[in-house]
Legacy VTK file of the C-alpha trace (Angstrom):
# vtk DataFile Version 3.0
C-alpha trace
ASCII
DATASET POLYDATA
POINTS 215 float
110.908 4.697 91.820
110.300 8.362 92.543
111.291 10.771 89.041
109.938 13.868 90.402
109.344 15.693 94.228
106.667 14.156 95.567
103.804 15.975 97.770
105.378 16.990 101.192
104.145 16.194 104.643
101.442 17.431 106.725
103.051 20.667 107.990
103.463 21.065 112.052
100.105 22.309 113.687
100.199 25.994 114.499
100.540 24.652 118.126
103.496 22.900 117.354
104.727 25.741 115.648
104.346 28.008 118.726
105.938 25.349 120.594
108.899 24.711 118.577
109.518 28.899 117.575
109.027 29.518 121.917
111.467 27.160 122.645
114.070 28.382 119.798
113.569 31.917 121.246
113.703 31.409 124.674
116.592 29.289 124.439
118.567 32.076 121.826
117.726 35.351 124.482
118.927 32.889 127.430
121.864 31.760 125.337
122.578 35.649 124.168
122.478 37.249 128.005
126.072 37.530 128.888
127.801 34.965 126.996
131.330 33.724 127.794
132.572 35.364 124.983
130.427 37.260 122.659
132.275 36.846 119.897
132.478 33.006 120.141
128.834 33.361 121.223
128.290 35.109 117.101
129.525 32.294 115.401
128.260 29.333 117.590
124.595 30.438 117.334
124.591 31.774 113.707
124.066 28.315 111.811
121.404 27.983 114.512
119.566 31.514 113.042
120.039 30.670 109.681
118.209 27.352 109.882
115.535 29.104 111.230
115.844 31.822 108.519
115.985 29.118 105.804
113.094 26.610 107.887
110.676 29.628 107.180
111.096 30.594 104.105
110.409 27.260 102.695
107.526 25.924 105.334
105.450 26.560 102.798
106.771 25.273 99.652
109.194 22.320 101.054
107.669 21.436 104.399
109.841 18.797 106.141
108.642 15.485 108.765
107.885 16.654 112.059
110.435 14.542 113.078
113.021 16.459 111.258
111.790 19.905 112.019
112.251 18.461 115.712
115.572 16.865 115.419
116.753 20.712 113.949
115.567 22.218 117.061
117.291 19.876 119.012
120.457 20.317 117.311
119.982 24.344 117.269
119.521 23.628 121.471
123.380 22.479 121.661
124.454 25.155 119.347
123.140 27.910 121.530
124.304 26.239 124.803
127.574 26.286 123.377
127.399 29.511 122.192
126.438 30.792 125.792
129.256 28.312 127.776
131.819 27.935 124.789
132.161 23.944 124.069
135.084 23.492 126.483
132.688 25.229 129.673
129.606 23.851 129.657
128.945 23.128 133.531
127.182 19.468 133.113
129.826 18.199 130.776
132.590 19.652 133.763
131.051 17.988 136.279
131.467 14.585 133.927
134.931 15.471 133.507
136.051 15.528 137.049
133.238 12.640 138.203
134.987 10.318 135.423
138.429 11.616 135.190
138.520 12.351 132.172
140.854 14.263 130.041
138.357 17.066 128.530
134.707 18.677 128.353
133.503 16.745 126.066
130.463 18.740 125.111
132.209 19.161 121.710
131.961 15.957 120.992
127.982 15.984 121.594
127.608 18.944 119.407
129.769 16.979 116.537
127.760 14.184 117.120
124.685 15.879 116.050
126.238 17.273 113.389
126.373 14.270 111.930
122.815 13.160 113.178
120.610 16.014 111.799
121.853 16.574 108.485
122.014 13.066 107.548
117.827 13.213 108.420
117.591 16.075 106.589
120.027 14.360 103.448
117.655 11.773 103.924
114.724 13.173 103.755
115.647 15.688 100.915
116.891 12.654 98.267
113.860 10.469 99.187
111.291 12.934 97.909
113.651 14.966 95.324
115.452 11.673 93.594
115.323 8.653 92.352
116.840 7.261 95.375
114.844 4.754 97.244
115.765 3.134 100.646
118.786 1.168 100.570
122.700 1.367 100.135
122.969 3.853 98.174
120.796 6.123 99.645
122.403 5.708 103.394
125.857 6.012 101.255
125.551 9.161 99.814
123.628 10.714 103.592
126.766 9.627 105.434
128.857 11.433 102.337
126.842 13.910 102.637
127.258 14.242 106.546
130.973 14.240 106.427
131.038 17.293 103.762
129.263 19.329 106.068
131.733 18.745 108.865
134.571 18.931 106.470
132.934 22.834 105.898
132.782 23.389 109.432
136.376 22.618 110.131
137.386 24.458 107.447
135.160 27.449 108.578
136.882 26.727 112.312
140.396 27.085 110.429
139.292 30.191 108.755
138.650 32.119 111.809
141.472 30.299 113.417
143.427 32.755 110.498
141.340 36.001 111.196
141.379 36.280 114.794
143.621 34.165 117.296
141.503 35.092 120.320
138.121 33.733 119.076
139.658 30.974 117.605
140.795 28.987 120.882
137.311 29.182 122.134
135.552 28.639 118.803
137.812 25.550 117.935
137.745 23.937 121.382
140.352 21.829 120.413
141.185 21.888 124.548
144.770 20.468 123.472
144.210 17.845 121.441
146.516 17.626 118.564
143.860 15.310 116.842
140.658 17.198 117.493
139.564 17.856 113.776
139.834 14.249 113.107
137.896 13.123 116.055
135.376 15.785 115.666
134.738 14.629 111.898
134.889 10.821 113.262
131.570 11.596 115.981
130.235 13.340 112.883
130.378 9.880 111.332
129.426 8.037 113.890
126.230 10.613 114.650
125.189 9.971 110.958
125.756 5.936 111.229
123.197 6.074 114.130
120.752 7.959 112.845
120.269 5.747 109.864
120.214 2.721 111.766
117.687 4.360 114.823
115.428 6.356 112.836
115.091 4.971 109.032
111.547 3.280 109.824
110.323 5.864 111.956
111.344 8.320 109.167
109.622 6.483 106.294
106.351 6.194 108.041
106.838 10.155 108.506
106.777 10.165 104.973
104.607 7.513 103.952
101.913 10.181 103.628
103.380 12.641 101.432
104.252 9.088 99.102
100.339 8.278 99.022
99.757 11.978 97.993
102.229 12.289 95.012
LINES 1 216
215 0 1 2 3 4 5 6 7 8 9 10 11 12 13 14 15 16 17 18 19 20 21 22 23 24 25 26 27 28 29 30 31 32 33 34 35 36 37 38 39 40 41 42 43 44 45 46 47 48 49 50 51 52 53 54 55 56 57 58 59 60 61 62 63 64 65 66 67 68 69 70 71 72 73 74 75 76 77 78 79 80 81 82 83 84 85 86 87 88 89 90 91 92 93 94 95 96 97 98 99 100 101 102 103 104 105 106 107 108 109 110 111 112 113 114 115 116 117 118 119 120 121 122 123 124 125 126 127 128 129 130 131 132 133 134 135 136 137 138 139 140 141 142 143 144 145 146 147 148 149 150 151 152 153 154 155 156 157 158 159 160 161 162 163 164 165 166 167 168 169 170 171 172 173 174 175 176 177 178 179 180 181 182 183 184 185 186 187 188 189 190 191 192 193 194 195 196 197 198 199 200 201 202 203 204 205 206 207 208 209 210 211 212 213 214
């Protein structure tokens, strides 16, 4: 069993690092010219910036799987599109709304989704080479645990400014009338973190495999 943080990953390539950094900008300016609302635009795309504040300042001394530096840029993608659209405008997810008759944009949904998907990769990834933890049920226990807190923050956070400011809120919450939103939102959260244990365990622990051999 692993007592101690073992030696992290091969870092990105500085390609790779271009790539993933271009595509973060060029995705924040687009996301940032004339947004529905600017304020809702603030506090869509700020987790977004801090990850990348927080992803470079410890590149060097906790460098994560390229798989999970990926699956954060991903996740930061939805963020800003929402930001730009708010969740309950985004044009592809309107055009699936009238095509299937259904009842809202569900592009909230997505974004909950990952919210549950990413940081149960990063959980992962974090108690596998900081704990004790090895692969099992305890492990994909305490990720989905630890999935659900973050939601449970970000509704909280959503009922906050829901407090502070009545006209960002109804954009910012995207509850689009549904009495049950929070719980549904926390539910895809769930479900986001379920899948990503079951798709991407094995692909995850050969992304680790070498910083294992290196401890």
């Amino acid at each position: 069993m692993m007592s101690e943080a073992v030696a992290g990953p091969a870092p990105p390539t500085p390609i790779e690092t271009r790539l993933w950094l271009g595509i973060f900008t060029a995705v924040l300016i687009w996301s940032g010219w004339r947004p529905h609302e600017v304020g809702t635009w603030v506090l869509e795309v700020a987790p977004a910036v801090i990850a990348l504040v927080v992803l470079a300042v410890t590149r060097e001394r906790f460098p994560l799987t390229r798989l999970v530096y990926w699956l954060i840029l991903a996740h930061a993608v939805i963020l800003m599109v929402g930001g730009h659209y708010t969740y309950a405008r985004v044009p592809p997810f309107d055009w699936l709304q009238e095509a299937l008759d259904l009842s809202r944009n569900h592009y909230d949904r997505l974004g909950h989704l990952f919210q549950g998907f990413v940081p149960a990769m990063v959980a992962r990834e974090v108690l596998l080479r900081l704990s004790p933890l090895q692969q099992g049920g305890w492990l994909s226990f305490l990720v989905i645990c630890f999935a659900l807190a973050v939601s449970a923050v970000y509704e909280m956070i959503e009922w906050w400014v829901a407090l502070l400011s009545e006209r960002a809120a109804e954009s910012f919450l995207g509850t689009q009338g549904d009495h049950f939103d929070t719980q549904a939102d926390m539910f895809m959260c769930l479900v986001g973190a379920v899948c990503a244990l079951a798709l991407l365990s094995r692909l995850h622990d050969r992304a680790l495999v070498g910083a294992r051999s290196r401890a």
